[in-house]
C-alpha positions as CSV (number, residue, x, y, z in Angstrom):
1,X,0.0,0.0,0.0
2,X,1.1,3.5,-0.9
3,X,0.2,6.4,1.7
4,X,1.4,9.6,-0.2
5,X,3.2,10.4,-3.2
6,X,6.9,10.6,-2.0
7,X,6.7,8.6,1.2
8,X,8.4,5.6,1.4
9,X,6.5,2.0,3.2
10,X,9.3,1.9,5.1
11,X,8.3,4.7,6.7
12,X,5.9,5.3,9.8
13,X,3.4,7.7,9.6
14,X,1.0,8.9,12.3
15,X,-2.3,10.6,11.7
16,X,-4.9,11.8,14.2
17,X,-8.2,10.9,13.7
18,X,-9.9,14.2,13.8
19,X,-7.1,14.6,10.4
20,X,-8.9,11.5,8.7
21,X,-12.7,11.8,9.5
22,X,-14.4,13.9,6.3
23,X,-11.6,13.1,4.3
24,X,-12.8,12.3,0.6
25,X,-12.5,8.8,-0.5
26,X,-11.7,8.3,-4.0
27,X,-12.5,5.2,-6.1
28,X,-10.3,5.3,-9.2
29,X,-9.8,8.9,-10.0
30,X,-13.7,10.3,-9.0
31,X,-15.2,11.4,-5.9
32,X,-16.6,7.9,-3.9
33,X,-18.0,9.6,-0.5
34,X,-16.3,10.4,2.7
35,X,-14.6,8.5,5.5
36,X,-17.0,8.1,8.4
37,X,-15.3,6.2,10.7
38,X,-12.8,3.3,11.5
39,X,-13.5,0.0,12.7
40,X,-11.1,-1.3,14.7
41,X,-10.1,-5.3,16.7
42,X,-7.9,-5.2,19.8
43,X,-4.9,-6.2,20.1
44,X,-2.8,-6.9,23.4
45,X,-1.1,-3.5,23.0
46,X,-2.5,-1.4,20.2
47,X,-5.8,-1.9,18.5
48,X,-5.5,-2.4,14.2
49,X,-7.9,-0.8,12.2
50,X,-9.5,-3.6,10.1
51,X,-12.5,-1.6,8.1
52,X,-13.2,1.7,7.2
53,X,-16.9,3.2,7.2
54,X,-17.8,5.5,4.2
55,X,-20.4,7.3,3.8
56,X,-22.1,8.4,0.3
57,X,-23.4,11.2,-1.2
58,X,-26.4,11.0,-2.9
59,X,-28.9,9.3,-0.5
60,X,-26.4,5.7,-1.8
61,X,-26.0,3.5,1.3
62,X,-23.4,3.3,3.5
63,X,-20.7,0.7,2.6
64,X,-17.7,-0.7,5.2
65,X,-15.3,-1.5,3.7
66,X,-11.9,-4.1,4.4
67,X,-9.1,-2.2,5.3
68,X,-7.1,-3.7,2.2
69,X,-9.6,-2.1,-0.2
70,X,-7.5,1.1,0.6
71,X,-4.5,2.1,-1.7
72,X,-3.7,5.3,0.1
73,X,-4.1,6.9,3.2
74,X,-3.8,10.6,3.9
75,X,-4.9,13.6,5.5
76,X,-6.2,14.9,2.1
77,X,-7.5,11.5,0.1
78,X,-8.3,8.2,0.6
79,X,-8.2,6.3,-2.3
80,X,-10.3,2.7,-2.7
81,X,-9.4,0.0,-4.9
82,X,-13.1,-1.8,-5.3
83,X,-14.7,-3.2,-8.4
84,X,-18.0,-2.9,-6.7
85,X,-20.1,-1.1,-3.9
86,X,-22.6,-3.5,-3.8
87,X,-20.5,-6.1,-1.8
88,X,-20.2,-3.9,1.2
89,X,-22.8,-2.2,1.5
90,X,-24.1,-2.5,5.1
91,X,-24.6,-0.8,8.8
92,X,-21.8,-1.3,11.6
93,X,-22.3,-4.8,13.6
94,X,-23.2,-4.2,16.9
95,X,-19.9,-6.2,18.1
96,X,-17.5,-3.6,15.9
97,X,-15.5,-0.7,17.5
98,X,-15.7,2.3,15.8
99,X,-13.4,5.0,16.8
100,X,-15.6,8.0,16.1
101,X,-18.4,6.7,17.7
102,X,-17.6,4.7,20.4
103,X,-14.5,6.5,21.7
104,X,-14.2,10.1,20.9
105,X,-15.8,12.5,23.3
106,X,-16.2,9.8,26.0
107,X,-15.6,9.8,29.4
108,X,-12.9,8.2,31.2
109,X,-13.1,5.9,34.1
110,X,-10.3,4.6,35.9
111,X,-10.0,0.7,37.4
112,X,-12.3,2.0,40.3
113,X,-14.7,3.4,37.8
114,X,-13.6,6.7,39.2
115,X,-14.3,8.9,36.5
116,X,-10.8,11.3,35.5
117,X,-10.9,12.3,31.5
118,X,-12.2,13.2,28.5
119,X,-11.2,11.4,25.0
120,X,-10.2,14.4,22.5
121,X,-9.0,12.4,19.7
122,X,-7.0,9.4,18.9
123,X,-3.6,9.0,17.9
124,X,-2.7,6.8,14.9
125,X,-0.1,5.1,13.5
126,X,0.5,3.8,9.5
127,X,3.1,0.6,9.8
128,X,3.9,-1.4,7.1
129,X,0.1,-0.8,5.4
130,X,-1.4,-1.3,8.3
131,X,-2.9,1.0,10.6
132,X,-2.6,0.7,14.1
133,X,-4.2,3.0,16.9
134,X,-1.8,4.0,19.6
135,X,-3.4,6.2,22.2
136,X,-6.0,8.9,22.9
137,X,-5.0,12.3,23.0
138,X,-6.7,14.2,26.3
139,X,-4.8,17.4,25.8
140,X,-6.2,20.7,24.9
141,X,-4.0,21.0,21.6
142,X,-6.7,17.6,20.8
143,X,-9.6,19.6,21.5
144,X,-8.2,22.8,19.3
145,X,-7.1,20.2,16.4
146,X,-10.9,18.7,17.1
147,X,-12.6,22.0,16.6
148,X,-10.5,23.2,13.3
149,X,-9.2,25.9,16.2
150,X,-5.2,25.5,15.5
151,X,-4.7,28.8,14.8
152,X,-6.1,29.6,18.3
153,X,-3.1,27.5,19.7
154,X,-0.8,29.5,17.6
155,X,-2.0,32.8,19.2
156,X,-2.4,31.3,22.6
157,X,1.2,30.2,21.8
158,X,0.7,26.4,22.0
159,X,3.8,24.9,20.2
160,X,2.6,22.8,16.5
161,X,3.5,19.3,17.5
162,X,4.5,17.5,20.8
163,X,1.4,18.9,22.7
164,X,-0.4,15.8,22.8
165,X,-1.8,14.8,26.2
166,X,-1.6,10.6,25.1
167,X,-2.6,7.4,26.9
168,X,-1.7,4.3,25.6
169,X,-3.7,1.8,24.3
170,X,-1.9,-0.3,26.7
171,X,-3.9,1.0,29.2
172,X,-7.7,0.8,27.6
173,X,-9.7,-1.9,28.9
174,X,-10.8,-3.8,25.9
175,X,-14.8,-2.4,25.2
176,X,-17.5,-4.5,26.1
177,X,-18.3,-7.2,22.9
178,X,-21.7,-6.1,22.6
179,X,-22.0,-2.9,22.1
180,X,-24.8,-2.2,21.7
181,X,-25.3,-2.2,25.3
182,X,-22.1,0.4,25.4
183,X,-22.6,2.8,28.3
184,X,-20.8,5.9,26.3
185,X,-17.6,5.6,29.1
186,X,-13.9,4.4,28.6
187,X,-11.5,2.4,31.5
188,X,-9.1,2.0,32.4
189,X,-6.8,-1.0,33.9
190,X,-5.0,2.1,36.0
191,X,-6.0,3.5,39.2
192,X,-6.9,7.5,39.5
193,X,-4.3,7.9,41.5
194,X,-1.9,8.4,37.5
195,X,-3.6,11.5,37.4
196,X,-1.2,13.1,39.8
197,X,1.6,13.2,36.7
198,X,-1.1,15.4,34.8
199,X,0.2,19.1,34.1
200,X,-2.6,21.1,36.4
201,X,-3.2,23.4,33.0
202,X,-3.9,19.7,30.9
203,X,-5.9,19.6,33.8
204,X,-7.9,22.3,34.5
205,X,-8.7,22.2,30.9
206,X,-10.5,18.5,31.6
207,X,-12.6,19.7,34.4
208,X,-13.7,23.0,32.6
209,X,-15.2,20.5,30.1
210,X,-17.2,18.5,33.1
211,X,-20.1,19.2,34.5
212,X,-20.6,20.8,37.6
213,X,-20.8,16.9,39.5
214,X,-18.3,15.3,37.7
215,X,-16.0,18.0,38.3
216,X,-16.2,17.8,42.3
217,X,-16.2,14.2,42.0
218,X,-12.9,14.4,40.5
219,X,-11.1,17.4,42.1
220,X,-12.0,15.8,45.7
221,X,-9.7,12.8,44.7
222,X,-6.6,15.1,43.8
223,X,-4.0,15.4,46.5
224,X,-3.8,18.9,48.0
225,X,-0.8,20.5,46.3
226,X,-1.4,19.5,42.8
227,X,-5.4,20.5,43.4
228,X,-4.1,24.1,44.1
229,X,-2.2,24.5,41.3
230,X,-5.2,23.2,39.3
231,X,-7.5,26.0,40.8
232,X,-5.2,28.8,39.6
233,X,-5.7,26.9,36.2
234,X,-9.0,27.5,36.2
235,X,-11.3,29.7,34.3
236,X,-12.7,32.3,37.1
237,X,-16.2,31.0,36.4
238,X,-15.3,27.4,36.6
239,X,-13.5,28.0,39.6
240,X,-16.8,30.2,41.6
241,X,-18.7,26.8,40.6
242,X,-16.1,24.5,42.2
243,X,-15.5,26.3,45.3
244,X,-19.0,27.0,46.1
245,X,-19.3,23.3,45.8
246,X,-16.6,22.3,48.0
247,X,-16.1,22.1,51.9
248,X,-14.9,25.4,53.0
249,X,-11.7,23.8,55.2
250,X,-10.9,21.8,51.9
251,X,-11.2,25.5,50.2
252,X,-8.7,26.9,53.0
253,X,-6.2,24.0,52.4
254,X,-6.0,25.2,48.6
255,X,-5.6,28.8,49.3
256,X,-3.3,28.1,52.2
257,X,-0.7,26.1,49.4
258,X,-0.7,30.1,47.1
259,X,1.5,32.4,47.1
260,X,-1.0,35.0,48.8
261,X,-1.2,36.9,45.0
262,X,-2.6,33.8,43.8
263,X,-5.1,33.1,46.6
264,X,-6.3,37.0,46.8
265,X,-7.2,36.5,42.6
266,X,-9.2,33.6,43.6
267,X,-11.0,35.1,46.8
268,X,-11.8,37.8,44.5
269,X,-14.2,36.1,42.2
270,X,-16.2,34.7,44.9
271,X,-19.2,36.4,47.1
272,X,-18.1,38.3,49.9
273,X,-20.3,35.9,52.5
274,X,-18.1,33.2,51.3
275,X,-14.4,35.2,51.2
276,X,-15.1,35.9,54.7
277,X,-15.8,32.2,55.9
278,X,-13.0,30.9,54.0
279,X,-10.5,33.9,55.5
280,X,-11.6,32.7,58.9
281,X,-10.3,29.1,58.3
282,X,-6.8,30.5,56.6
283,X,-3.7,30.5,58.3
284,X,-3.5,34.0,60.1
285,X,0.0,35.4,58.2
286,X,-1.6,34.9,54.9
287,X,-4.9,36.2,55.9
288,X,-2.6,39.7,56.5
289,X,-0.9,39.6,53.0
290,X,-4.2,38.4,50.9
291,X,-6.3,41.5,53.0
292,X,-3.6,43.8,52.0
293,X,-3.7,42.4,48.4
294,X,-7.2,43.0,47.8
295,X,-7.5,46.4,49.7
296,X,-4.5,47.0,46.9
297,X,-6.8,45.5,43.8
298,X,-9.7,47.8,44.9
299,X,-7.7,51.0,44.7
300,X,-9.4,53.4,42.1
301,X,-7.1,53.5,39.0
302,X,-7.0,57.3,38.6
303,X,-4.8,57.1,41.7
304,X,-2.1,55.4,39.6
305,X,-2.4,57.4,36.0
306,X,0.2,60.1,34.7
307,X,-1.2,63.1,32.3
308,X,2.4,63.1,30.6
309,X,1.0,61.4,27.5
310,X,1.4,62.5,24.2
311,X,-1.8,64.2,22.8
312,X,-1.9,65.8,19.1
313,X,-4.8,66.9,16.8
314,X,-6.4,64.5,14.3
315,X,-5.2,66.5,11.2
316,X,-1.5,66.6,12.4
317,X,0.5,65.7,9.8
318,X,3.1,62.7,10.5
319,X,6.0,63.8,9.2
320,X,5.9,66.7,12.0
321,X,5.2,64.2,14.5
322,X,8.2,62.5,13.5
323,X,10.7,65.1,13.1
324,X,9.7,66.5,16.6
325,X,9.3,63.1,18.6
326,X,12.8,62.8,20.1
327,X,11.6,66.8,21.7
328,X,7.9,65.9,22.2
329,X,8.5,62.6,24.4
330,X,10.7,64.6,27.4
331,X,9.2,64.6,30.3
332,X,6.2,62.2,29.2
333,X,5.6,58.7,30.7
334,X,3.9,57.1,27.9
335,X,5.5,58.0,25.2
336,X,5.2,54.3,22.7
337,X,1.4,55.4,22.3
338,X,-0.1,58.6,20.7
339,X,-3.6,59.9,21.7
340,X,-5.3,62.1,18.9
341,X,-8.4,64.3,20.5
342,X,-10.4,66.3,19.1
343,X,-10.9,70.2,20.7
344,X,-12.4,69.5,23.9
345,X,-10.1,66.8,25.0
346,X,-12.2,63.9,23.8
347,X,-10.5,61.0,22.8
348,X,-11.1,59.9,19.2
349,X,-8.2,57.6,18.3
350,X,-5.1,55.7,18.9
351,X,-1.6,54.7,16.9
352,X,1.1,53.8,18.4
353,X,5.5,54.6,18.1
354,X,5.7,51.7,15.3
355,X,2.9,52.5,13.1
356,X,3.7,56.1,13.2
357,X,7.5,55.4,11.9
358,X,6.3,53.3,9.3
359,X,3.5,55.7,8.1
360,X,4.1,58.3,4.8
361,X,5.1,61.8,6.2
362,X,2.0,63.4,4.2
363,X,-0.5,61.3,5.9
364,X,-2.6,62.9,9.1
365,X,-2.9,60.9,11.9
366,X,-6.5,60.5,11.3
367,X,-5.4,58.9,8.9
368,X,-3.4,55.7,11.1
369,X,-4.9,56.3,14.0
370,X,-7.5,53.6,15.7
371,X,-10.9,54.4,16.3
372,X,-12.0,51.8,18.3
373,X,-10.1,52.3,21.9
374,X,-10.0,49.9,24.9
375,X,-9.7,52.3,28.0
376,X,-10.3,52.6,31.5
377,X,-13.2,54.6,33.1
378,X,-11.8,56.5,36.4
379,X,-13.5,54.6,39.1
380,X,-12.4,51.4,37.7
381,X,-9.7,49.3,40.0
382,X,-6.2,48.1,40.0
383,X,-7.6,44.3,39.6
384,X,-9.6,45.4,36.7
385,X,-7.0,47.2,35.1
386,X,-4.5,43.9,36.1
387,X,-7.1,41.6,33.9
388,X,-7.3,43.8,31.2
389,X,-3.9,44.2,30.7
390,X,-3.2,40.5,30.4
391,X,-6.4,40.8,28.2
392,X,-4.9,42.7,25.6
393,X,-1.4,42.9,26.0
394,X,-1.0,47.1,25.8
395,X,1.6,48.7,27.0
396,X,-0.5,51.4,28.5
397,X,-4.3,51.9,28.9
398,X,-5.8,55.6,28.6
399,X,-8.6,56.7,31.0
400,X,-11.6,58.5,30.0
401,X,-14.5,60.0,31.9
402,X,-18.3,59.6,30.5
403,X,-17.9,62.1,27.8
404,X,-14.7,60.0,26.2
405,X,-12.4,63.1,27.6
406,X,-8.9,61.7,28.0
407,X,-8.1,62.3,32.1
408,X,-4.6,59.9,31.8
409,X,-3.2,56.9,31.2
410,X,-1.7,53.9,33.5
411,X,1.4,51.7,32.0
412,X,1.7,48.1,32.7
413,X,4.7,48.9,33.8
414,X,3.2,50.0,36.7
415,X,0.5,47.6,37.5
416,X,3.0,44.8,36.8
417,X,5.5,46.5,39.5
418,X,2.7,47.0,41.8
419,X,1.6,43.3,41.1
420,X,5.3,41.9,42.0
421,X,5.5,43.8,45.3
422,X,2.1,43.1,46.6
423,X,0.8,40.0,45.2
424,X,3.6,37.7,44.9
């Protein structure tokens, strides 16, 4: 069997199976249908794919077809090698694993039928014309390559390859022969206790994908250290839900394993009736530092602005801009970001140092300047500021009162400074 022009069969090549699922199947050199699934047997080790499910346009039926009927495997094509449909045309046997349906998306239960994961995708590997699966992928980077979300890694700055969050095979109880009685759950011949090698962010991204049960279920089993560096994981909603559904002292063991920074973020998402119980249970020194810490994140941002900033009319010219900068930026604080108001101080746009250099001297700055600002209001606080910094990524934020008028601007610099001394 050939699996793409310019591979060699001495080769092994590994797929996902969120890569082959849709992929057009070819009979010959015309369009056939599209791969629907994989049947698979298990082995002691791996499980081999022995048929292939395609599905047919056209209202034509179904067909499942030997895994030697295919020519050529790849992320692109499948090509068949058939001289007729008619021999195979038939529905999945009840007794017949099929890797699409019976294993992706399902959860996990360990040998206690303690319930731990969630089956992203599956891992597979092209030997010798054969195909063999090798594990399922539980990681995050599964669920992005799942959803057609990649390029969301990329941005999150997720790394192309090696991200894969795998279990063996080797591990997978075999599924039950009759499937047709299948409960829609995976075990596995391990105890929960493996979940202690997990990466708390591989983690937290499994329990954000539970439901509200499940997810206590499984956080109660983690040991006390890695289930605190889990919660900072978290999503802030996720992590109102879980705490409000936990014992309090449990709560106060968690916070009690943070720096206080990192407990004082978490205490701040939760209702004040329920901060104050779990305060009480704390150890008394961090109790100091996290009251501090959030007395610190409820400061009013206007406290912490400058009004050096650059300011200049919309129909200032660039080139001026440029030839004066090296004079215009002493004395100012923010000086990588250029505000453009209008008359009365209102705040109509935004460019920054980069843009400007890179801009013809004849245009305005009306004319690179962006209209659509992301500021601060003035009774905003530090913590708000703090999240929409790490938000965005600017270097600086302005602040504006209800009319849009410009009253400042706060650097990151800052709020990261203030974070380091207080929070950490």
């Amino acid at each position: 069997m050939e699996t793409a022009p310019g591979v060699p069969m001495n080769e092994i090549v590994e797929y996902f199976l969120s890569e082959l699922i849709g992929t057009k199947v070819f009979l010959h050199d015309k369009k056939f249908g599209k791969l629907g699934d994989l049947v698979v047997v298990e082995g002691e080790k791996v499980a081999e794919v022995t048929h292939v499910l395609v599905n047919r346009p056209f209202g034509d039926p179904t067909i499942v077809l030997p895994w030697d009927r295919v020519t050529s495997v790849s992320a692109k094509r499948v090509q068949i090698e058939i001289e007729s449909a008619e021999p195979y045309v038939r529905q999945p046997r009840e007794s017949e694993i099929l890797l699409n349906d019976h294993v992706l998306d399902k959860k996990v239960l360990d040998i206690e039928g303690k319930e731990v994961e969630i089956v992203y995708d599956v891992k597979l590997s092209l030997r010798n014309g054969k195909l063999y699966v090798v594990g399922v992928d539980l990681s995050r980077s599964g669920l992005l390559r799942r959803l057609g979300l990649r390029g969301l890694g990329r941005v999150l700055g997720m790394p192309e390859k090696g991200t894969e969050r795998l279990i063996s095979w080797t591990y997978i109880r075999p599924l039950p022969t009759d499937l047709g009685s299948f409960k829609g759950t995976i075990h596995l011949n391990v105890l929960k206790e493996e979940l202690s090698e997990m990466h708390p962010a591989d983690l937290a991204d499994v329990l954000e994908t539970m439901d509200s049960q499940q997810r206590v279920v499984l956080f109660e089993g983690l040991e006390t250290e890695h289930a605190s560096d889990t919660l900072e994981e978290i999503d802030p909603n996720v992590q109102r839900d879980l705490i409000l559904s936990l014992r309090k002292d449990k709560v106060a063991d968690l916070l009690n394993e943070m720096t206080p920074g990192q407990a004082a973020d978490v205490l701040s998402v939760l209702p004040a009736d329920v901060r104050n119980e779990l305060v009480t249970l704390m150890e008394a020194e961090n109790v100091a530092k996290i009251h501090a810490i959030l007395e610190q994140q409820d400061q009013k941002i206007l406290n912490y602005a400058t009004t050096d900033i650059l300011k200049f009319s919309p129909d200032q010219k660039v080139g001026e801009v440029q030839d004066g900068y090296r004079t215009l930026v002493r004395g100012k604080d923010v000086i990588t970001y250029l505000y453009v108001v209008d008359a009365t101080d209102r705040l109509i746009g935004v460019t920054d140092l980069k843009k400007l250099l890179q801009a013809n001297e004849e245009d305005r700055l009306k004319d690179i300047m962006i209209e659509a600002v992301i500021s601060l209001k003035p009774d905003q606080t530090l913590k708000k500021a703090s999240d929409l910094f790490l938000r965005y990524g600017f270097g600086a934020m302005p602040i504006t009162d209800d009319d849009d008028r410009i009253l400042g601007a706060v650097t990151y610099r800052d709020i990261l400074h203030l974070k380091h001394r207080f929070l950490d």
